[in-house]
CHARMM internal coordinates of N, CA and C (Angstrom, degrees):
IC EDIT
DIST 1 N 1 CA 1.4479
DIST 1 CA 1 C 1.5286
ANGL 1 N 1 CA 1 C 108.45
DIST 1 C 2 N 1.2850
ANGL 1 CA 1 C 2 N 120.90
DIHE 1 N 1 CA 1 C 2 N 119.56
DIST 2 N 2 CA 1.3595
ANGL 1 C 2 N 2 CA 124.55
DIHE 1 CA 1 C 2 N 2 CA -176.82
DIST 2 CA 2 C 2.0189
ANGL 2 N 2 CA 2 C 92.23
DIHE 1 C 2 N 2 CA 2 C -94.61
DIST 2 C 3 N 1.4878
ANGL 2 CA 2 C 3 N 109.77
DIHE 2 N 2 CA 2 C 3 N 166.56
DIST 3 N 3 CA 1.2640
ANGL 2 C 3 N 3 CA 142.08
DIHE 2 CA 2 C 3 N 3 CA 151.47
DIST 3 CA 3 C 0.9958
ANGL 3 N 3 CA 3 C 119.24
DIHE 2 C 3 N 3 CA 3 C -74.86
DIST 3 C 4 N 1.4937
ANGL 3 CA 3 C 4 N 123.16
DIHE 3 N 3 CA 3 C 4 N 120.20
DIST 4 N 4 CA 1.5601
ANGL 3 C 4 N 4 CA 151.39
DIHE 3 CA 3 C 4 N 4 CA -172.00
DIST 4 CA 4 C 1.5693
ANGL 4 N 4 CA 4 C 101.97
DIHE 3 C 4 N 4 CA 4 C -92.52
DIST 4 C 5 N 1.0363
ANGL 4 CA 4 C 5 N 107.59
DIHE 4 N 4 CA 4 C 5 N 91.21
DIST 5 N 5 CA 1.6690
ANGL 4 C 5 N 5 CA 97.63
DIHE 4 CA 4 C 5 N 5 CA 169.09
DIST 5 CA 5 C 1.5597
ANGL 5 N 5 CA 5 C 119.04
DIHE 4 C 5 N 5 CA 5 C -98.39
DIST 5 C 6 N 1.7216
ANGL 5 CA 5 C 6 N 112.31
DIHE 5 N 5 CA 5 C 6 N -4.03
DIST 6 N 6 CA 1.2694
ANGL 5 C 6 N 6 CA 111.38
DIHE 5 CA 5 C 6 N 6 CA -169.23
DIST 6 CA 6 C 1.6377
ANGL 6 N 6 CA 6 C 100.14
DIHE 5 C 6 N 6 CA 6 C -122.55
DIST 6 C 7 N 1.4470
ANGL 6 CA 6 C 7 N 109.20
DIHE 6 N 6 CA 6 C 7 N 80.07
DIST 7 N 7 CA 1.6572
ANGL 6 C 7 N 7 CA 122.20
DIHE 6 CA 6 C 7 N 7 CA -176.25
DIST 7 CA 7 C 1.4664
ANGL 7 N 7 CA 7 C 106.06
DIHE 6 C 7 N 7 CA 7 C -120.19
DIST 7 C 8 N 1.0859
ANGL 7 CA 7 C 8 N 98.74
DIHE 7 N 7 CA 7 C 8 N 134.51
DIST 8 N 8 CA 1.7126
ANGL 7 C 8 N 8 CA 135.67
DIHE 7 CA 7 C 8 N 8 CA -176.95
DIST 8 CA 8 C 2.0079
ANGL 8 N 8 CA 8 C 103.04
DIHE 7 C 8 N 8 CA 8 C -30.48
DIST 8 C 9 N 1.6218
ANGL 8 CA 8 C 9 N 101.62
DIHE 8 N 8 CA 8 C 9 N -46.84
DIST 9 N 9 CA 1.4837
ANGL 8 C 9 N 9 CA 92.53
DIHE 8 CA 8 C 9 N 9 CA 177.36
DIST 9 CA 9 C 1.3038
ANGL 9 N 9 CA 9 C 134.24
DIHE 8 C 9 N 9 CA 9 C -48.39
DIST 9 C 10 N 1.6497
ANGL 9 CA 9 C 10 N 108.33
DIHE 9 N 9 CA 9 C 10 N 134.36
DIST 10 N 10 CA 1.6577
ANGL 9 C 10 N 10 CA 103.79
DIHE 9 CA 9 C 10 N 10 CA 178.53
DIST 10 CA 10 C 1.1729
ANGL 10 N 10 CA 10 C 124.57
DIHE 9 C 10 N 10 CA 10 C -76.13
DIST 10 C 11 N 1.3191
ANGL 10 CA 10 C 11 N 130.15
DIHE 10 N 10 CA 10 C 11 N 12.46
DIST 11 N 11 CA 1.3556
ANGL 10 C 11 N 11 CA 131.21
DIHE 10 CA 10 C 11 N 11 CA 166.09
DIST 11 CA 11 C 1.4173
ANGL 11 N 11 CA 11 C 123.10
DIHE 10 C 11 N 11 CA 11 C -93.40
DIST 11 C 12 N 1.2502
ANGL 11 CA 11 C 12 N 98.27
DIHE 11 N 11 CA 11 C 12 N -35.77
DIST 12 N 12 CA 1.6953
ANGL 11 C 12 N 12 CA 115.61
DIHE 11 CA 11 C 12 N 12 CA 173.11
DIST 12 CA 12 C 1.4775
ANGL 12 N 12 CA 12 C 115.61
DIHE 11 C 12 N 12 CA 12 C -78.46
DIST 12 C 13 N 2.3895
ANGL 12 CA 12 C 13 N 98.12
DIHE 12 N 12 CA 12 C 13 N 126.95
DIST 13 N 13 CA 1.2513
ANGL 12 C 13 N 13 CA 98.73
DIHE 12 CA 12 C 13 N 13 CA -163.26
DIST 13 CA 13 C 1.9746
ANGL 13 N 13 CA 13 C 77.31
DIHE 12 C 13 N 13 CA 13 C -93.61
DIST 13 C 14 N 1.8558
ANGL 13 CA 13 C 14 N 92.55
DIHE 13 N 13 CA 13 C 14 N -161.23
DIST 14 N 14 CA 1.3563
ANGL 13 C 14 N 14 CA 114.76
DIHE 13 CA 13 C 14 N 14 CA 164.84
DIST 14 CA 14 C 1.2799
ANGL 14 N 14 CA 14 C 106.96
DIHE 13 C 14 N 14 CA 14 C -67.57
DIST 14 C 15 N 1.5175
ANGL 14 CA 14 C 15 N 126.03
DIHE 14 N 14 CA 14 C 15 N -63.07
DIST 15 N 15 CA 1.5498
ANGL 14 C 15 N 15 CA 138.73
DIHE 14 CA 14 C 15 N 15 CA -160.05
DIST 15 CA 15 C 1.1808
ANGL 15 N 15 CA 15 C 106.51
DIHE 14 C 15 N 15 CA 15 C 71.53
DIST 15 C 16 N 1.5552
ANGL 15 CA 15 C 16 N 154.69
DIHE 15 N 15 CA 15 C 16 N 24.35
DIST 16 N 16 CA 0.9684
ANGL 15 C 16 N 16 CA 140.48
DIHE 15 CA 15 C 16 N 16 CA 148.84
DIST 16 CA 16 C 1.2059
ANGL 16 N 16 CA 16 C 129.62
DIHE 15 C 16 N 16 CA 16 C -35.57
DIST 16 C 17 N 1.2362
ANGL 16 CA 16 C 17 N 145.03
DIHE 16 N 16 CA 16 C 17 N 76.71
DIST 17 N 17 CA 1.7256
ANGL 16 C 17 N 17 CA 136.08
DIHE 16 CA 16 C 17 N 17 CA -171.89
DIST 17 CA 17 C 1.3546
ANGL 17 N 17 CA 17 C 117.24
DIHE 16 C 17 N 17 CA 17 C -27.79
DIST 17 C 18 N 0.8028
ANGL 17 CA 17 C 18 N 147.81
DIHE 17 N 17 CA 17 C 18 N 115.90
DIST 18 N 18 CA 1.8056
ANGL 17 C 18 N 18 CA 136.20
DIHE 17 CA 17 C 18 N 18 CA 140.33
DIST 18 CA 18 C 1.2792
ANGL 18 N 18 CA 18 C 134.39
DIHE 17 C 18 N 18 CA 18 C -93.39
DIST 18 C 19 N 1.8096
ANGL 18 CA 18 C 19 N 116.34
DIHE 18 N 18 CA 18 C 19 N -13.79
DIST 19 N 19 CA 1.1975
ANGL 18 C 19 N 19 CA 122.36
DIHE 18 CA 18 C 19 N 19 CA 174.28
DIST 19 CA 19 C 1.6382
ANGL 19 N 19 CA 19 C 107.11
DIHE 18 C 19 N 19 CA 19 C -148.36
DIST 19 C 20 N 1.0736
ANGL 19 CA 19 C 20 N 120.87
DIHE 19 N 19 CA 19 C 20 N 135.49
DIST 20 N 20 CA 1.1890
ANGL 19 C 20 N 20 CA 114.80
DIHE 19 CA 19 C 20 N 20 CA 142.70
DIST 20 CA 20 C 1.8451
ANGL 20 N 20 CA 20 C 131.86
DIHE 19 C 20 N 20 CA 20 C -129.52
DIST 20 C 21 N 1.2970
ANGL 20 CA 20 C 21 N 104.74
DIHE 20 N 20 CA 20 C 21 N 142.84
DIST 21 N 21 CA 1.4263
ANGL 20 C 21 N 21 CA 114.11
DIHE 20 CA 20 C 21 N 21 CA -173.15
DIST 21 CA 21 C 1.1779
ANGL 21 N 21 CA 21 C 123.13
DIHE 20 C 21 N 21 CA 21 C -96.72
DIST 21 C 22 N 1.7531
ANGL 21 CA 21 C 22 N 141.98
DIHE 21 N 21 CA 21 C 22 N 78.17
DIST 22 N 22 CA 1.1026
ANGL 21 C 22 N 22 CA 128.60
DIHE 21 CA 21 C 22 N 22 CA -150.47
DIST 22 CA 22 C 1.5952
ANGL 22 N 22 CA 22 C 105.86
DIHE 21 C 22 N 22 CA 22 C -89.31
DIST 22 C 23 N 1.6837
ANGL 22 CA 22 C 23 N 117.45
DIHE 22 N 22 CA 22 C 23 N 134.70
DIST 23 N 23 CA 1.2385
ANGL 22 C 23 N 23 CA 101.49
DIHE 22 CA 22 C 23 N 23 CA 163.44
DIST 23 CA 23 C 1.6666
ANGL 23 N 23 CA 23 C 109.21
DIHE 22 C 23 N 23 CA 23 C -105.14
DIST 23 C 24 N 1.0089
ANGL 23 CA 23 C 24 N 109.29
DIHE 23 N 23 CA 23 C 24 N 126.86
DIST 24 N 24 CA 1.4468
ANGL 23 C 24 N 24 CA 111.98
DIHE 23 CA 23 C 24 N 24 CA -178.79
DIST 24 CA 24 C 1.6927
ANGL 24 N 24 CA 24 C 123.45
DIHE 23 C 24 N 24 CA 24 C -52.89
DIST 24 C 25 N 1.2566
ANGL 24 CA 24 C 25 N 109.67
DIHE 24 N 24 CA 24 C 25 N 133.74
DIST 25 N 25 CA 1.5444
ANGL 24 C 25 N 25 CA 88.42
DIHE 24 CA 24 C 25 N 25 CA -166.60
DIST 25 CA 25 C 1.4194
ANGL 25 N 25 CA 25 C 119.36
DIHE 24 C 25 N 25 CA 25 C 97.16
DIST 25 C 26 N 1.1632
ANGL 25 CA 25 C 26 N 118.79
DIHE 25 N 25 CA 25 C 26 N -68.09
DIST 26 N 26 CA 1.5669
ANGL 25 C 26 N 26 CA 129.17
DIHE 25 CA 25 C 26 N 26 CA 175.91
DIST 26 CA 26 C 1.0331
ANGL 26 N 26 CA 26 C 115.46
DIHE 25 C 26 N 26 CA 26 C -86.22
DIST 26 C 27 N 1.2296
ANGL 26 CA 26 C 27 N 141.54
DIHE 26 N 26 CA 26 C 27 N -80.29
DIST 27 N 27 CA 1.7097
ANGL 26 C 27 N 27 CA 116.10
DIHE 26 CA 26 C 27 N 27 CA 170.14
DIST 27 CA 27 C 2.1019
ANGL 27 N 27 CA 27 C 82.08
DIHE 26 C 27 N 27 CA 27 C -176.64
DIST 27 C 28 N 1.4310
ANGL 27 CA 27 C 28 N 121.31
DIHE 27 N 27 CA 27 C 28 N -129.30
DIST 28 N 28 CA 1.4849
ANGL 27 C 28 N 28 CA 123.25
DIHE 27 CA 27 C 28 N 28 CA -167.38
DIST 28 CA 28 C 1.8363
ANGL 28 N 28 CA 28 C 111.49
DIHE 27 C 28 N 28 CA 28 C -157.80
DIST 28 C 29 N 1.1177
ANGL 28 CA 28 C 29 N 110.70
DIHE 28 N 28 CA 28 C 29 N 136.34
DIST 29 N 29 CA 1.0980
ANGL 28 C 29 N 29 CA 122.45
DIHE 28 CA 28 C 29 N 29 CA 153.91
DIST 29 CA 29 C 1.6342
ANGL 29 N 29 CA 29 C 119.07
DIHE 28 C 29 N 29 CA 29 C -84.12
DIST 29 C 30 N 1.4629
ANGL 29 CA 29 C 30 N 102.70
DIHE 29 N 29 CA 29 C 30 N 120.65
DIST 30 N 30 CA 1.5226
ANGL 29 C 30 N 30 CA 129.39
DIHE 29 CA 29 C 30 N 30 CA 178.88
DIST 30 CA 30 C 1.3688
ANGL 30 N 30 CA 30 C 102.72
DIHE 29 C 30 N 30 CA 30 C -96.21
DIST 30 C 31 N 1.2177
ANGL 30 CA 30 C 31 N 112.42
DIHE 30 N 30 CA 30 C 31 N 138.70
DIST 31 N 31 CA 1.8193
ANGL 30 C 31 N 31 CA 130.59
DIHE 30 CA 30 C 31 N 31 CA 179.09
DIST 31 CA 31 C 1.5257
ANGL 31 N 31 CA 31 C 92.93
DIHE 30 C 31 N 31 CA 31 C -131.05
DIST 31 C 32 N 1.5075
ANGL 31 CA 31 C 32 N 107.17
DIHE 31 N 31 CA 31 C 32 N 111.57
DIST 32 N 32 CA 1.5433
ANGL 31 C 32 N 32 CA 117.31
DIHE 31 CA 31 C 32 N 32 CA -175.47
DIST 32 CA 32 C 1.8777
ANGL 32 N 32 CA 32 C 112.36
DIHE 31 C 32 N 32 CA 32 C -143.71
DIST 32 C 33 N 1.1799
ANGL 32 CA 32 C 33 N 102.52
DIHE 32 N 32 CA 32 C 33 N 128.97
DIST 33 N 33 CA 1.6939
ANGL 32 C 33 N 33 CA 121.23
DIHE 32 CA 32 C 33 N 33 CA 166.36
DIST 33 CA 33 C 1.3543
ANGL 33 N 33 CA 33 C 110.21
DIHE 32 C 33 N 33 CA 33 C -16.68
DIST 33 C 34 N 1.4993
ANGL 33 CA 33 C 34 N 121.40
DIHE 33 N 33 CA 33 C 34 N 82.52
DIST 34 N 34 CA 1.3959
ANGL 33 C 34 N 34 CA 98.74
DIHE 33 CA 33 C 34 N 34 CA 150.21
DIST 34 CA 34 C 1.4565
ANGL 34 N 34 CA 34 C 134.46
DIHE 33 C 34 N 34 CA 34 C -84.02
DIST 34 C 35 N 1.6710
ANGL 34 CA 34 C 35 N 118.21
DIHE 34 N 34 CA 34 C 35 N -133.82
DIST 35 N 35 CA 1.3421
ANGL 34 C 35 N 35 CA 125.96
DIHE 34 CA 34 C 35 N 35 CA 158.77
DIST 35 CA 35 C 1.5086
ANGL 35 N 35 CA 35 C 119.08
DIHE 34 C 35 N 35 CA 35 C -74.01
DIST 35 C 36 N 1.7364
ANGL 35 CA 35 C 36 N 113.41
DIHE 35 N 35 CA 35 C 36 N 149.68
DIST 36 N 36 CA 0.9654
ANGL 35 C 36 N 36 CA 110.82
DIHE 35 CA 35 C 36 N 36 CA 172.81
DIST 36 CA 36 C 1.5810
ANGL 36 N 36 CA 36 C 121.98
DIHE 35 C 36 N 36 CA 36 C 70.73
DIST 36 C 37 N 1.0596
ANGL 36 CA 36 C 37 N 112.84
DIHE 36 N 36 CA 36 C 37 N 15.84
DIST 37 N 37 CA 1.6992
ANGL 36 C 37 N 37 CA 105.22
DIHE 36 CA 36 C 37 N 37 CA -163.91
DIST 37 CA 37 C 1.2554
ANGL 37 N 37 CA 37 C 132.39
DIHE 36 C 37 N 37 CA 37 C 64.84
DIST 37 C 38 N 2.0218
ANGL 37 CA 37 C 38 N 113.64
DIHE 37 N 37 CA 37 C 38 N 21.62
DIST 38 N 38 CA 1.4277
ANGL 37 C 38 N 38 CA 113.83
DIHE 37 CA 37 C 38 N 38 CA -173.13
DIST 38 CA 38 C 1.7477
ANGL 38 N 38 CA 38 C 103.52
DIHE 37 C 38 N 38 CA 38 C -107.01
DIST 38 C 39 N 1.1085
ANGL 38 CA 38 C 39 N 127.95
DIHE 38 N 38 CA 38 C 39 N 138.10
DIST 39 N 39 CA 1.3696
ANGL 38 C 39 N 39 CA 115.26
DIHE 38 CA 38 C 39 N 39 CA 175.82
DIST 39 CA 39 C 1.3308
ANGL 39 N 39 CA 39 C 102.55
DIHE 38 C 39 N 39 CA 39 C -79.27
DIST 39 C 40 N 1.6724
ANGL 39 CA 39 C 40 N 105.54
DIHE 39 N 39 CA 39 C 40 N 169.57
DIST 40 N 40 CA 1.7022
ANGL 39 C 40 N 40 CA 118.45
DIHE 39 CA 39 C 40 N 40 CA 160.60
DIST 40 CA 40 C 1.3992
ANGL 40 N 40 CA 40 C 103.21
DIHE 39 C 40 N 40 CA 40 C -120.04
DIST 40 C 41 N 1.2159
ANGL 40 CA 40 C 41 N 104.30
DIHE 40 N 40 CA 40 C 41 N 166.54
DIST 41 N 41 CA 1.5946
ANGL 40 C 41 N 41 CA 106.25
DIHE 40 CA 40 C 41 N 41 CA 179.83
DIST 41 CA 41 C 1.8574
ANGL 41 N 41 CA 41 C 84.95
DIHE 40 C 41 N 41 CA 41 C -138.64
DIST 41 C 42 N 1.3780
ANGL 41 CA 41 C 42 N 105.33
DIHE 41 N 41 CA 41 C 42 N 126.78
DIST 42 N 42 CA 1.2466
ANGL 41 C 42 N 42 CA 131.89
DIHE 41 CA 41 C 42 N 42 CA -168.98
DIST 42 CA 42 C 1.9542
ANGL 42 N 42 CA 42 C 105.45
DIHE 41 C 42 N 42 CA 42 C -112.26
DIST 42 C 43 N 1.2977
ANGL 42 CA 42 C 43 N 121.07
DIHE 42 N 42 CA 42 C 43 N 113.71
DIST 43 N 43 CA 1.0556
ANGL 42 C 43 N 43 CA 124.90
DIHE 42 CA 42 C 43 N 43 CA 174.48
DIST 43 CA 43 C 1.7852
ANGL 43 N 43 CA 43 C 129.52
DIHE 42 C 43 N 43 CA 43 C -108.03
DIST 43 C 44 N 1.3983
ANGL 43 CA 43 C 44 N 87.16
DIHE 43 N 43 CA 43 C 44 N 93.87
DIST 44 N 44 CA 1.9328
ANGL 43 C 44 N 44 CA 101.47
DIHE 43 CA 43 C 44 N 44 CA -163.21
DIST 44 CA 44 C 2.1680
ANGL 44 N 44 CA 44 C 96.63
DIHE 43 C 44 N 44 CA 44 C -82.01
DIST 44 C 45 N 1.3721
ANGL 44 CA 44 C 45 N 100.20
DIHE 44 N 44 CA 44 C 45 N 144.70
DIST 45 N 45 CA 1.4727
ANGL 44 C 45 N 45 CA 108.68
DIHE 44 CA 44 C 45 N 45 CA 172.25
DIST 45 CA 45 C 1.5818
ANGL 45 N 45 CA 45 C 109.73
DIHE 44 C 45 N 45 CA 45 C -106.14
DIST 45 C 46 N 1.0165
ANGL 45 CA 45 C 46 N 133.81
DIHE 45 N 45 CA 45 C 46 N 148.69
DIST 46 N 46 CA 1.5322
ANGL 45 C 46 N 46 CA 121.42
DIHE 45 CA 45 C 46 N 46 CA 178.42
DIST 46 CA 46 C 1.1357
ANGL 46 N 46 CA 46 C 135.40
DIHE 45 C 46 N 46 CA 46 C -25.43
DIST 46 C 47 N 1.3212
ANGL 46 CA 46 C 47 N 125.81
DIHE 46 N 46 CA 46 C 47 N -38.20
DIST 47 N 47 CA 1.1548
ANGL 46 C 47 N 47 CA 120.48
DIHE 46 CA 46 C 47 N 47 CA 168.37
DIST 47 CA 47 C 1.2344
ANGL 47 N 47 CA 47 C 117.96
DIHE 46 C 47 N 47 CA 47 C -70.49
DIST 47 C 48 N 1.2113
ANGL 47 CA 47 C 48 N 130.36
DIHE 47 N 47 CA 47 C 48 N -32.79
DIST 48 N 48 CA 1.2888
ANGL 47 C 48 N 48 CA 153.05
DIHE 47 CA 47 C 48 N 48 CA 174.92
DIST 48 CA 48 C 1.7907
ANGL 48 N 48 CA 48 C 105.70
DIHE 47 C 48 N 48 CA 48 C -33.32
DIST 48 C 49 N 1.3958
ANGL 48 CA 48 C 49 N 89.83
DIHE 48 N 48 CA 48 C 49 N -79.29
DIST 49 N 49 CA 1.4740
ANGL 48 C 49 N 49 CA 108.96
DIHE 48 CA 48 C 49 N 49 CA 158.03
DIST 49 CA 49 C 1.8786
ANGL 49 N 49 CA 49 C 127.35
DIHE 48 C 49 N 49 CA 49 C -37.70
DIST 49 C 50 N 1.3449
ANGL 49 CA 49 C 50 N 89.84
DIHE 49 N 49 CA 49 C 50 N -59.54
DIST 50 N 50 CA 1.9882
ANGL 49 C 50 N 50 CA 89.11
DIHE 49 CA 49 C 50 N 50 CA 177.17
DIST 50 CA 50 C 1.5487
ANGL 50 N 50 CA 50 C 101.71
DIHE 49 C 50 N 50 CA 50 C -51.00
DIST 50 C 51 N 1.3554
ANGL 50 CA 50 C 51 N 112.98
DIHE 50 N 50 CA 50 C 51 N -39.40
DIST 51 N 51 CA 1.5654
ANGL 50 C 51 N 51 CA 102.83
DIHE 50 CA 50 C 51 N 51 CA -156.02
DIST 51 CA 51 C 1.4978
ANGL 51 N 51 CA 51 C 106.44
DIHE 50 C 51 N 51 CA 51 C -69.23
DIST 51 C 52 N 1.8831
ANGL 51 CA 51 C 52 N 109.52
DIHE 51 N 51 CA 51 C 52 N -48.72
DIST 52 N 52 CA 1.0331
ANGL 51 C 52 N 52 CA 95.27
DIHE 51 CA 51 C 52 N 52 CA -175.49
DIST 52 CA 52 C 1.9202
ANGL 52 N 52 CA 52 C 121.07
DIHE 51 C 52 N 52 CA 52 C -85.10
DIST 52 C 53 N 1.2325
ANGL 52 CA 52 C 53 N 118.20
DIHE 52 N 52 CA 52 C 53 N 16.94
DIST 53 N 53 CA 1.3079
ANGL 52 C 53 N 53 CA 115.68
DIHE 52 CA 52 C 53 N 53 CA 139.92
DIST 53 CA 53 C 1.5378
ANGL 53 N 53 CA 53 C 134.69
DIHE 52 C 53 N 53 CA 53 C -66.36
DIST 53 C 54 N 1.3993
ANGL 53 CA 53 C 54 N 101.00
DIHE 53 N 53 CA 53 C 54 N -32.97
DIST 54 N 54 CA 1.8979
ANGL 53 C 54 N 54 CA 102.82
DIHE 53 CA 53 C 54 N 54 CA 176.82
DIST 54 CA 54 C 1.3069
ANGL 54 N 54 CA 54 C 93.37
DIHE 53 C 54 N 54 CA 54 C -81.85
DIST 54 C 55 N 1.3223
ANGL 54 CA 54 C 55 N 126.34
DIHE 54 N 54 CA 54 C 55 N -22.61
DIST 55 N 55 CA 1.5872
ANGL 54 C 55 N 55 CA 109.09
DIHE 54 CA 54 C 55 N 55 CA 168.34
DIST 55 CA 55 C 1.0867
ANGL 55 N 55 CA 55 C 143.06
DIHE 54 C 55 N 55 CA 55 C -70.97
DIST 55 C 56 N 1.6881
ANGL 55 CA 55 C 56 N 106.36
DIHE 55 N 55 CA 55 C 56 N -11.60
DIST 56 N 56 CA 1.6410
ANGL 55 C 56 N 56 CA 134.03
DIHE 55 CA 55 C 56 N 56 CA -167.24
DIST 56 CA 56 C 1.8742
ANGL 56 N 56 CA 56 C 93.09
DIHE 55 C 56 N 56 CA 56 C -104.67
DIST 56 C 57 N 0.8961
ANGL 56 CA 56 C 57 N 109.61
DIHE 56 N 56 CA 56 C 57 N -21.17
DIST 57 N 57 CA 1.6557
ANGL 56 C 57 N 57 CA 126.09
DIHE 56 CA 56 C 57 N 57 CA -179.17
DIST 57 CA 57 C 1.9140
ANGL 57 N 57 CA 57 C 113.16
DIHE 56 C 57 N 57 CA 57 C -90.46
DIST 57 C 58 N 1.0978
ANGL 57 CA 57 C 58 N 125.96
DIHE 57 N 57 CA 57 C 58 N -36.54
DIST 58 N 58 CA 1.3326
ANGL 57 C 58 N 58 CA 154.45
DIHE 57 CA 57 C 58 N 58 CA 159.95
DIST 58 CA 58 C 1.5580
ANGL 58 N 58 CA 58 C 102.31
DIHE 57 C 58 N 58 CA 58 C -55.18
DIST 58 C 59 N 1.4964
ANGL 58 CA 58 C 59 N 111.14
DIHE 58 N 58 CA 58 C 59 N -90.18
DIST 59 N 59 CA 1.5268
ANGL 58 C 59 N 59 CA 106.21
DIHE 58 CA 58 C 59 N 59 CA 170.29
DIST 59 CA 59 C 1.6712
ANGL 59 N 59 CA 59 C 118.73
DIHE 58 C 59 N 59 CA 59 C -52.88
DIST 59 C 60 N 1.1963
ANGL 59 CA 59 C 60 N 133.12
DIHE 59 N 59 CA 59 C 60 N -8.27
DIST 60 N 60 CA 1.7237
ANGL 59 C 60 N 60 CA 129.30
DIHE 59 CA 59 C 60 N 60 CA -167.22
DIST 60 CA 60 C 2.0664
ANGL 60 N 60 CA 60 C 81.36
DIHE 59 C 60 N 60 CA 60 C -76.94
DIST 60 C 61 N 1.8688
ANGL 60 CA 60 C 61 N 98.41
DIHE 60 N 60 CA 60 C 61 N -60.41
DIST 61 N 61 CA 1.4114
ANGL 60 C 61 N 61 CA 106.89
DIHE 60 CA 60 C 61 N 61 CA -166.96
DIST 61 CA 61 C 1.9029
ANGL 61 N 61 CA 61 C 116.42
DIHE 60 C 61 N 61 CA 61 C -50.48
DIST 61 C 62 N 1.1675
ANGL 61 CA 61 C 62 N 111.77
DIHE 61 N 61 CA 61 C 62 N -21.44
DIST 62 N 62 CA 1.3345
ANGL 61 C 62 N 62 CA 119.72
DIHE 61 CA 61 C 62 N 62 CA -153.20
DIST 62 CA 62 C 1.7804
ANGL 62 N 62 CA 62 C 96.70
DIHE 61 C 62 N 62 CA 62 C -103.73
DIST 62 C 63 N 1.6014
ANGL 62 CA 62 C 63 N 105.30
DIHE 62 N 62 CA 62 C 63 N 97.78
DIST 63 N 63 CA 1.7967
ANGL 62 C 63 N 63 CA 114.22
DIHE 62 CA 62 C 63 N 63 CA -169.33
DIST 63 CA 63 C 1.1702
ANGL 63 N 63 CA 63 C 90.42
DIHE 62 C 63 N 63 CA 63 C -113.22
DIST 63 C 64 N 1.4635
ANGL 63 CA 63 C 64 N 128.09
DIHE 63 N 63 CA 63 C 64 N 54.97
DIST 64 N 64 CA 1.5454
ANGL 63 C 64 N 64 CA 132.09
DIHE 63 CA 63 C 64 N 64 CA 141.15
DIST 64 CA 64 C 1.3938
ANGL 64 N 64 CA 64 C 126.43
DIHE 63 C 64 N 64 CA 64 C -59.97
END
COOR INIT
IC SEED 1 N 1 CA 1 C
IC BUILD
């Protein structure tokens, strides 16, 4: 089963990364693929970040 990143919903971006801006301490600005060829720039705070690392760690473990 592959990952669908290119689905019909209007809420759902690409998320492709192209930049990230770390501020140390504070957490990072993400520059990611939206619609149409427009980027977003996504601004995560540390926690933000931890979570979605145990989440990137969660799915690594999970060989369903």
């Amino acid at each position: 089963m592959s990952f669908e990143k290119d689905i019909e919903q209007e809420n759902v971006l690409d998320g492709t990364i192209y930049l990230i801006d770390e501020r140390h301490g504070d957490g990072a600005y993400v520059t990611v693929a939206g619609r149409g060829g427009h980027p977003f720039i996504l601004a995560f705070g540390l926690d933000d970040l931890e979570y979605l690392a145990e989440v990137a760690r969660n799915v690594k473990g999970n060989t369903t």
